[in-house]
C-alpha positions in Angstrom: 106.1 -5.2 -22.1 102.6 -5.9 -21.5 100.7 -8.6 -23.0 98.1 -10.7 -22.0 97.3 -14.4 -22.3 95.1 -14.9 -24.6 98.2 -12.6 -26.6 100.6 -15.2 -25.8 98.4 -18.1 -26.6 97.9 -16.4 -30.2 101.5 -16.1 -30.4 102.0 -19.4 -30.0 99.3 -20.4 -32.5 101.0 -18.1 -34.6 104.2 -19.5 -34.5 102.4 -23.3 -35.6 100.6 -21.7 -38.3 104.2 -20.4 -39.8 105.8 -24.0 -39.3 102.9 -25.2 -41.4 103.6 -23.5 -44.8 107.9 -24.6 -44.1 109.0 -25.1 -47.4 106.2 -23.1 -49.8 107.2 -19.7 -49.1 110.7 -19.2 -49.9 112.7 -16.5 -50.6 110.0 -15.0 -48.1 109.7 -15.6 -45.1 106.8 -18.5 -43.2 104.8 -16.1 -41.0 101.8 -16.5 -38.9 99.4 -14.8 -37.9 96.2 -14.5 -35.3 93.9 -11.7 -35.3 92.0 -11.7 -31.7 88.7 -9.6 -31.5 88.2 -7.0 -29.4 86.5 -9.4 -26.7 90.0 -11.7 -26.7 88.5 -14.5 -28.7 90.5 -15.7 -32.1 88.6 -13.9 -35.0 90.9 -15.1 -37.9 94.2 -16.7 -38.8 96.9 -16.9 -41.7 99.9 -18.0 -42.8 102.5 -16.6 -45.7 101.0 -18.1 -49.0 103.7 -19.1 -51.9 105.5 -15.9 -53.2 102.9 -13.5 -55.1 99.9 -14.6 -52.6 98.9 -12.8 -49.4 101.1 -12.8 -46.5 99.7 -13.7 -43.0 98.3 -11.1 -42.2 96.1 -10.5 -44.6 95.0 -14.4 -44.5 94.4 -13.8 -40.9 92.5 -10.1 -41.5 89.9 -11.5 -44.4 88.9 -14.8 -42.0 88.3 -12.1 -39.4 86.1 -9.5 -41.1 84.2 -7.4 -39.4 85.5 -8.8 -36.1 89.0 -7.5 -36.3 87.4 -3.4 -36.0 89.0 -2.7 -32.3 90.5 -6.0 -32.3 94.3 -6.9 -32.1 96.9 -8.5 -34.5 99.2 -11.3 -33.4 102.1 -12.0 -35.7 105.7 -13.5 -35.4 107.3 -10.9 -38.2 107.0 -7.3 -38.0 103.9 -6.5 -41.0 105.5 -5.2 -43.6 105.7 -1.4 -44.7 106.3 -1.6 -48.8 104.6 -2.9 -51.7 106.2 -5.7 -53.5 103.7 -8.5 -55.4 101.2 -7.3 -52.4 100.5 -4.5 -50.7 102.0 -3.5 -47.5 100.5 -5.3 -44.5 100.7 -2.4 -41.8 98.0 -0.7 -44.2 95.8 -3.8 -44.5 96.1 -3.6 -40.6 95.1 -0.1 -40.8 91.9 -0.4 -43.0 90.9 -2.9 -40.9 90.8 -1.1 -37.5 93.0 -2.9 -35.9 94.0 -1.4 -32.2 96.8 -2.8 -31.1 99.7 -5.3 -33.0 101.6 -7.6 -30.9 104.9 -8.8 -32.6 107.5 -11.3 -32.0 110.7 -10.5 -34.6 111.1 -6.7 -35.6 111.7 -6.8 -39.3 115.6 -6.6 -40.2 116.0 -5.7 -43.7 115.7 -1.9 -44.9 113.2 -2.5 -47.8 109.9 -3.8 -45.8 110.7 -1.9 -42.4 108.9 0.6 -40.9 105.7 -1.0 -40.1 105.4 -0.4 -36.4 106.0 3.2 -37.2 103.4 3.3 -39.4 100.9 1.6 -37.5 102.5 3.6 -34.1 101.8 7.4 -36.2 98.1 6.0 -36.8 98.0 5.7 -32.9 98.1 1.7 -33.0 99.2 0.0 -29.8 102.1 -1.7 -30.8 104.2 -4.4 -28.5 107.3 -5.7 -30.2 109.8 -8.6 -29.1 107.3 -11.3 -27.5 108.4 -14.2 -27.5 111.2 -13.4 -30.1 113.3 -16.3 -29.2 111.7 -18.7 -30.5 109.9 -17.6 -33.2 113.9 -16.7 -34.4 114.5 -20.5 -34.1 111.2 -21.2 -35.6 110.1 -20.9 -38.8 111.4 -17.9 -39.2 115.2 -19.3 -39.0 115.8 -19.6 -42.8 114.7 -16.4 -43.7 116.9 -14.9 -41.0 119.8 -16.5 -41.3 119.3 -15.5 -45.3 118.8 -11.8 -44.7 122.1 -12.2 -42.1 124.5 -14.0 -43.9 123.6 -14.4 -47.4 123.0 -18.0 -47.3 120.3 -20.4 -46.3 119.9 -22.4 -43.1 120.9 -25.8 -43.0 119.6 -28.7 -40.9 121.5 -31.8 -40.8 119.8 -34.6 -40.4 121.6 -37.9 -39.2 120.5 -41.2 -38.5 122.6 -43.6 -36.3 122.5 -46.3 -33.9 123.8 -45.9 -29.9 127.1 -46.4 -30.8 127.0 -43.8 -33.8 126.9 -46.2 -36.9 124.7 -45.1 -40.0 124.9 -48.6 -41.1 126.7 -52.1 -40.5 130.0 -53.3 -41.6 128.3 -55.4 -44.2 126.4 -53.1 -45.7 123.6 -54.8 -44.9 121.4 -52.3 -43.6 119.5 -49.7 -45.4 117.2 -48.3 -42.3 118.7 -48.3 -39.1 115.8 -46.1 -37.6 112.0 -47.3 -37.6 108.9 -46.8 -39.7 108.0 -43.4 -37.5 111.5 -42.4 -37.9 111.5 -42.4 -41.4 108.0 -40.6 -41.7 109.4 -37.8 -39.9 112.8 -37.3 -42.4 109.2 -36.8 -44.9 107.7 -34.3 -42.9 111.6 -32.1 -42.6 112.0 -32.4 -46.1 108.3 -30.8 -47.1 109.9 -28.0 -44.9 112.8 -27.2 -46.6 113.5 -25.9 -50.1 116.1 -28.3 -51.2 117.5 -31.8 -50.0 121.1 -32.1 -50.5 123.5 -35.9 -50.3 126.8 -36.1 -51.8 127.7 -38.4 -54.4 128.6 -41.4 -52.1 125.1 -41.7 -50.5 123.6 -41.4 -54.2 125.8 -44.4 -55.6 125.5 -46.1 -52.2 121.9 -45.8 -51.5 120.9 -44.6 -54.6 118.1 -42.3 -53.1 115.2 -40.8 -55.1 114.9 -37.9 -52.5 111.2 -37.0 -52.6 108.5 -36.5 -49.8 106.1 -38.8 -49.6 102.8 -38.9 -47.7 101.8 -41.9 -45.3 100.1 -44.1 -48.2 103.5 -43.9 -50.3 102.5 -41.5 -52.4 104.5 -38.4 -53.8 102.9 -35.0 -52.6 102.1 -32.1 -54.8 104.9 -29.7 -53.5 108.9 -31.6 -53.8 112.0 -30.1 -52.8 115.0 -29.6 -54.9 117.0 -32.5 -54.8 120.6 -31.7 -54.9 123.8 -34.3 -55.1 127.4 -32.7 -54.9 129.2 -34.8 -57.3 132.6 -33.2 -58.2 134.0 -36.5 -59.7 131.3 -36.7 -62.1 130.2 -40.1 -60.4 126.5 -40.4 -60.6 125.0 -42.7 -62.7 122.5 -41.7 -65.2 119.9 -44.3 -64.6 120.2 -43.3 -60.4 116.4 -42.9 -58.9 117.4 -39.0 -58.0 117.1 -37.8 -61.7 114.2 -39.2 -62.1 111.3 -36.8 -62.7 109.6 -37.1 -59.7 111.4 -33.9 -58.6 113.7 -31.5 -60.2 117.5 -32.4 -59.3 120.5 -30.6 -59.2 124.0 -31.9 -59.3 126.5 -29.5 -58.2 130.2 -29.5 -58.9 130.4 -27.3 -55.8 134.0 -27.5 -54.7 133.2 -26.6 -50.8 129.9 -26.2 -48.9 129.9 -22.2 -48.1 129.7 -22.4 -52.6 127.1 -24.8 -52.5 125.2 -22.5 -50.2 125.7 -19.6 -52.8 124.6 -21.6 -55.5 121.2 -22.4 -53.6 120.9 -19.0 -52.7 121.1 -17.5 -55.5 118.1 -19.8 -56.6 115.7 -18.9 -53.6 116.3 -21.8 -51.4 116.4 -20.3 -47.5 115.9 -24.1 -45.9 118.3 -27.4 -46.5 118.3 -30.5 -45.2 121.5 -32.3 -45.4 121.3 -35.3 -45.3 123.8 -37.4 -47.4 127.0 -39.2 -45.8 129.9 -38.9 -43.3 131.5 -37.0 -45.3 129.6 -34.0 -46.5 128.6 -33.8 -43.0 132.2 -33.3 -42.2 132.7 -30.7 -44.6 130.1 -28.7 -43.5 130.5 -28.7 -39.6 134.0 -27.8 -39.8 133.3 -25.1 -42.0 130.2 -24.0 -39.2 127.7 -24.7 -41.6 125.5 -26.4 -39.6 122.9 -24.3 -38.4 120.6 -27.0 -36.7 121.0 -30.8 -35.8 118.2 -33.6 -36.5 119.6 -37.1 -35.0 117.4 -40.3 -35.0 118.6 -42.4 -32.6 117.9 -46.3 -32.9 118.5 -48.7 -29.7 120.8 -50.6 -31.4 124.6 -51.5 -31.1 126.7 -52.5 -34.4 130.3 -51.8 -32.6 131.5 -51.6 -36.1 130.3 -49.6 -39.8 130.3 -46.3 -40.8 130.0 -43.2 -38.2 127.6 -40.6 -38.2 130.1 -38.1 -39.2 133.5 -38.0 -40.9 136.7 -36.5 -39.9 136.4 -33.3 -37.8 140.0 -33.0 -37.5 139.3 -32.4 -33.7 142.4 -34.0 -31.4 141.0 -33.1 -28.2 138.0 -32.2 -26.3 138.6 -28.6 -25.4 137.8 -28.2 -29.5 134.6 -30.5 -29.6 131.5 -29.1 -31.6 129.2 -28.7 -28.8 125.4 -28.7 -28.9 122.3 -27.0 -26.9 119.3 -30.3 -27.0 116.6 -28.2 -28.1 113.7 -31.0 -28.2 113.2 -35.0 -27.6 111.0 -36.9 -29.0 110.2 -40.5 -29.2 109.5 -41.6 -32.6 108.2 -45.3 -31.9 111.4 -47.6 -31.1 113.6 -44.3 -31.8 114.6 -40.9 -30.0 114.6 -37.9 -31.9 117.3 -35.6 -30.6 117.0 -31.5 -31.8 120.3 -29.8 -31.6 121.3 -26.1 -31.8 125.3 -25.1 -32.1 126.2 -23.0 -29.1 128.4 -21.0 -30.9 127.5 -17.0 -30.9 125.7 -15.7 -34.0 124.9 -12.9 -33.3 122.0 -10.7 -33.1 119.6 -10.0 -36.4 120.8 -6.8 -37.6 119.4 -4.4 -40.8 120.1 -5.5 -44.2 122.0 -3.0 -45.8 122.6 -3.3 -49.4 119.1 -3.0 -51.7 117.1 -4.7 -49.5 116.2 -7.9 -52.0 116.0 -10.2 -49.3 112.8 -8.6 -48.2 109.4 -10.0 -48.8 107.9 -9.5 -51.5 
């Protein structure tokens, strides 16, 4: 495979431009796109727009214009081949004059595939499989692991000192992590669909769950806020049902039917990020897709752990973890974490193909 690198540079720009729209696209999935003009230089760019709008690569193809005739099309998701709320994206390509399509992820359900044979019939240049790694553990993660498993990805967040406490003995403290820390638990939940706790951290903490931008203020676009409460615990006057958001309180009696229920209501991304003990729950069950852990410099030697009971005895069974990122975050380290447990690879969507874009 062949591809220049100005191509791979686009790629990467691509990939940004899907992370940016996390958490307004779902159930489809946050593309990007670059459309490069026939000299090499960037002509246009897009991202997926909320579900009706245009997908990437139209966003990309109408800042272009005229410039994308003989150009080419960077994008991290094969383009489409069917018309859902839009129109298929290999024929906006087409009526463009695009030349040649470089793409990261080959499109894995049955209903919007066949776009690189459409654009290959037209006698399109078409390169698929760049840099397909990591546009799968991208923003394109949720969507896949929906189309895959029928579920939607989760991303545990954690926050804990060096010696693994979430808070002291005492009770005492509310933030172990920083002021940049706590900005950055904002910016993951704008890019996820729902925010989930269980009803410990609720009555504990007593959370209201929403984003908020550097001034304080709410933004525009809030996840769902969801609190698994199977004891009928939460208070009716606790800051989560206010209606800053819209809330959900789940009687779920195990994560894998929490999932279904948030699946079954478009949400592809969660951030987990309520106690020891829903984190437990979820981990045993390998329901933890990806691992956010905000370190502080700090030692308590006593207080809650990070995580509950894994019912691990030795350390031939220990979850173990891939670091996929570190970042300081003032005083604090952020710590990205993949499970190095096989998944698989993406394979075609039988079925009806519903999970595909529309």
């Amino acid at each position: 495979m062949t591809v220049t690198d100005a191509e791979r540079l686009a790629m990467a720009r691509a990939r940004e431009m899907g992370a940016g729209v996390l958490g307004s696209t779902s159930p489809n999935p946050a593309v990007g796109a670059v459309v490069l003009a026939a000299d090499g230089s960037v002509a246009g760019e897009g991202a997926t727009a909320p579900p009706g709008g245009p997908h990437a690569e139209v966003a990309a193809l109408a800042q272009a214009g005229e410039r994308a005739r003989g150009g080419t099309a960077v994008v991290t998701l094969e383009p489409c081949a069917h018309t859902g709320r839009t129109g298929p994206c290999a024929d906006a390509l087409l009526a463009a004059g695009i030349a040649r399509v470089v793409v990261a992820v080959p499109e894995p359900t049955e209903l919007a595939g066949g776009g690189t044979a459409r654009l290959r019939a037209a006698g399109v240049d078409v390169v698929v499989g760049v840099e397909q790694e990591a546009a799968e553990l991208g923003a394109l993660a949720g969507w896949l692991t929906g189309v895959r498993e029928q579920r939607p990805y989760v991303i545990w967040k954690v926050a804990a000192t060096l010696d693994g406490r979430v808070a002291a003995a005492d009770g005492s403290s509310r933030w172990v992590t920083g002021p940049e820390a706590r900005a950055e638990v904002h910016r993951l939940r704008a890019g996820c669909d729902a925010v989930v706790v269980g009803s410990g951290t609720a009555l504990t903490d007593d959370p209201q769950l929403t984003v908020r931008d550097a001034d304080g203020r709410d933004a525009d676009r809030q996840p769902l806020r969801v609190v698994v409460d199977r004891r009928n615990r939460l208070p009716a006057g606790a800051r989560v049902l206010d209606d800053a958001a819209p809330t959900l309180v789940s009687r779920a009696a195990e994560p894998a039917a929490l999932l279904a229920e948030l699946f079954a209501r478009d949400v592809r991304r969660v951030l987990l990020e309520g106690g020891p003990t829903l984190a437990a729950a979820f981990l045993r069950a390998g329901l933890v897709d990806e691992a956010v852990v905000h370190l502080a410099p700090k030692l308590l030697g006593a207080g809650p752990s990070l995580v509950g009971d894994l019912g691990i005895s030795g350390i031939a069974s220990a979850l173990s973890y891939s670091v996929a990122g570190i970042t300081p975050l003032g005083g604090d380290v952020q710590i990205r974490l993949h499970p190095t447990r096989h998944t698989g690879g993406v394979s075609r969507a039988s079925g009806d193909g519903t999970d595909g874009r529309s």
